[in-house]
ZAMARGU-4260 file (C-alpha; in steps of 0.2 Angstrom, whole numbers, plus 5000, padded with zeros to 4 digits):
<rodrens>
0) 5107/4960/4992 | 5086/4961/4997 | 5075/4961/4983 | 5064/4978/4982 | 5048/4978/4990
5) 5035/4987/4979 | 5026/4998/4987 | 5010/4995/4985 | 5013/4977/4991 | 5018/4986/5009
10) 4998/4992/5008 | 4994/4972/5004 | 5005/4966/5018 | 5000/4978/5031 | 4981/4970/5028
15) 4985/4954/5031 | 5005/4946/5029 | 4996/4929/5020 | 4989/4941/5005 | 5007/4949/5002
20) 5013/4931/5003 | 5001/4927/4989 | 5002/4939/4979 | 5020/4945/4979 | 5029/4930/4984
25) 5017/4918/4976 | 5010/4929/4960 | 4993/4925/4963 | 4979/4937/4959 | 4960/4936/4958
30) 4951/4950/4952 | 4935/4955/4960 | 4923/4968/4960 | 4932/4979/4967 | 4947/4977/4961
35) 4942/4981/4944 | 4932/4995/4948 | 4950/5002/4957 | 4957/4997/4942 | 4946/5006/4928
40) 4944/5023/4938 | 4964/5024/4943 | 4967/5028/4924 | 4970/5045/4926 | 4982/5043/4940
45) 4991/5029/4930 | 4993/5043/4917 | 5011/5051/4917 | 5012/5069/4917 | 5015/5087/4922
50) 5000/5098/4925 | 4996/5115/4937 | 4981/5115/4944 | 4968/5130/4949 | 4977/5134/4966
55) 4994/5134/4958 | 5003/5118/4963 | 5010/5111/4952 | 5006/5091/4951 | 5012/5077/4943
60) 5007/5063/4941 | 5012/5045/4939 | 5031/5046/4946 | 5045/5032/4951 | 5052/5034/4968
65) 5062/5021/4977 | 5073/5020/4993 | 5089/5011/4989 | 5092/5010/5010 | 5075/5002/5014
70) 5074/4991/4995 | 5058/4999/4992 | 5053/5007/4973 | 5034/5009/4966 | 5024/5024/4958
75) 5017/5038/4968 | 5000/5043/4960 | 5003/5062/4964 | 5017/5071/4968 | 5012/5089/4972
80) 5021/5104/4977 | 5012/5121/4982 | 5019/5140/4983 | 5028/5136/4997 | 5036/5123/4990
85) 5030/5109/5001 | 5032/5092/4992 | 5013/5081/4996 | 5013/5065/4989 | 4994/5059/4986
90) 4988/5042/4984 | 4971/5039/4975 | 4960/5026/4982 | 4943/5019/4974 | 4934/5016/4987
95) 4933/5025/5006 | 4942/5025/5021 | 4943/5011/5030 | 4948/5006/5050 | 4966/4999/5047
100) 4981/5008/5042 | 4986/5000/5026 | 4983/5014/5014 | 4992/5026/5025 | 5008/5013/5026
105) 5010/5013/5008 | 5009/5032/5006 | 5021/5033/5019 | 5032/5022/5010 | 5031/5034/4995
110) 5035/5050/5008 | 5052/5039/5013 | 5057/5038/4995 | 5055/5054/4992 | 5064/5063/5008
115) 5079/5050/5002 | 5078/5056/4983 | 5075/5075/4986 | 5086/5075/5005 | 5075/5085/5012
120) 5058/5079/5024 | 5041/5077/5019 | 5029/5080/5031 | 5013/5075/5025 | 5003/5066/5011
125) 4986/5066/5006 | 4973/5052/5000 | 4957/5056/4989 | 4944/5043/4993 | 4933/5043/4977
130) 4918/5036/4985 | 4917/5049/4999 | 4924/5063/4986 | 4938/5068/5001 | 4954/5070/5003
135) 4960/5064/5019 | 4977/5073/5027 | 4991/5060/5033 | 5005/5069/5045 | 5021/5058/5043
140) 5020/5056/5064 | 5033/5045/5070 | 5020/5032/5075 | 5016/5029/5054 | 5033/5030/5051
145) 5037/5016/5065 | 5023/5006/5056 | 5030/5008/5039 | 5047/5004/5043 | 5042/4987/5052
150) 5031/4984/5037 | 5045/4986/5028 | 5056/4974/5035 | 5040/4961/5039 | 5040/4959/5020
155) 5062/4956/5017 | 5058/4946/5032 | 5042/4935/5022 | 5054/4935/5008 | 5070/4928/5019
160) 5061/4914/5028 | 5050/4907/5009 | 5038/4904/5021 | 5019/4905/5022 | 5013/4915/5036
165) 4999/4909/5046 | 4978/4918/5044 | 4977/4932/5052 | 4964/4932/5067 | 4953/4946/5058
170) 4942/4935/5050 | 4930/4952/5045 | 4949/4958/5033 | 4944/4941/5022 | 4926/4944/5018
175) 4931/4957/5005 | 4948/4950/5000 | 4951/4944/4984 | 4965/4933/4987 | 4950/4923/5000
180) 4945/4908/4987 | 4964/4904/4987 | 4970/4908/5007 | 4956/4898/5012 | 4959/4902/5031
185) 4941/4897/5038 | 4945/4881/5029 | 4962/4876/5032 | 4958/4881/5051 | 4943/4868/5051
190) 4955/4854/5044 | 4970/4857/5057 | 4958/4858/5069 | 4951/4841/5063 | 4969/4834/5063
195) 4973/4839/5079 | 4958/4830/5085 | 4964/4814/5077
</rodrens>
């Protein structure tokens, strides 16, 4: 039997397979800045509970979802459902939107765990950037749902094979990572480069 995949190690891996390695395989973590910011302002999210809000949806918060066919289970932040009884699961992000789709691959995740729990589909999600103040509408397309599937299975594969995948070729991704003073990439590609000269 595959070992679960949390999902917000799907967001990790989408950024760059070497920091899901890392992290989940490996159980390293550095803390930076921003991590700890993340950390201190995602309180309320992290918060269990059952609230409605001013436009009558009711929202809760904190809830354990988990797909038994893809081996995947993690918290939603936000699970919403409005008067037309829409289920919108909603992640909440420190920081703001950014060029890649790791974010919206690991609220995808969440949607699949929820279509397979409820039986019934989920359409779209929704992510709340605090630094911008927005909420940002992700339609579950088949395109995200492609990517989050082969997200998916990338990390059972990672997990299969025990071995470390190579640095990525976005060098810009590893200027904000954390997991950057371990990886090493500029490094260990300067000394395979030197050995290949040899």
């Amino acid at each position: 039997m595959n070992q679960y995949v949390p999902i917000n190690y799907l967001n990790h891996l989408a950024y760059c397979p070497r920091r899901f390695w890392y992290m989940f395989v490996c159980g390293e973590l550095a803390i930076n800045a921003p991590m700890l910011e993340g950390s201190l302002q995602h309180k309320r999210a992290d918060t269990p509970g059952k609230e409605t809000d001013d436009n009558g949806r009711t929202v809760n918060r904190r809830i354990w979802v988990w797909n038994d066919d893809l081996n995947i289970a993690g918290f939603a932040d936000f699970v919403e459902e409005n008067g037309n009884g829409d289920i919108i699961p909603v992640e909440y992000k420190h920081g703001r939107r950014a060029q890649w789709d790791n974010d919206q691959i690991q609220l995808c995740a969440q949607a699949l765990c929820l279509e397979k729990m409820l039986g019934r589909p989920i359409t779209t999600g929704e992510i709340f950037y605090r630094k911008t103040r927005r909420r940002l509408t992700i339609p579950f397309d088949q395109t995200l749902r492609t990517a989050t599937q082969e997200a998916i299975t990338a990390a059972h594969t990672i997990m299969a094979n025990n071995t470390i995948p190579a640095a990525i070729a976005e060098r810009k991704k590893c200027k904000h990572c954390s997991i950057q003073p371990i990886c090493l990439p500029d490094e260990l590609g300067k000394l395979h480069k030197g050995v290949a000269h040899a």
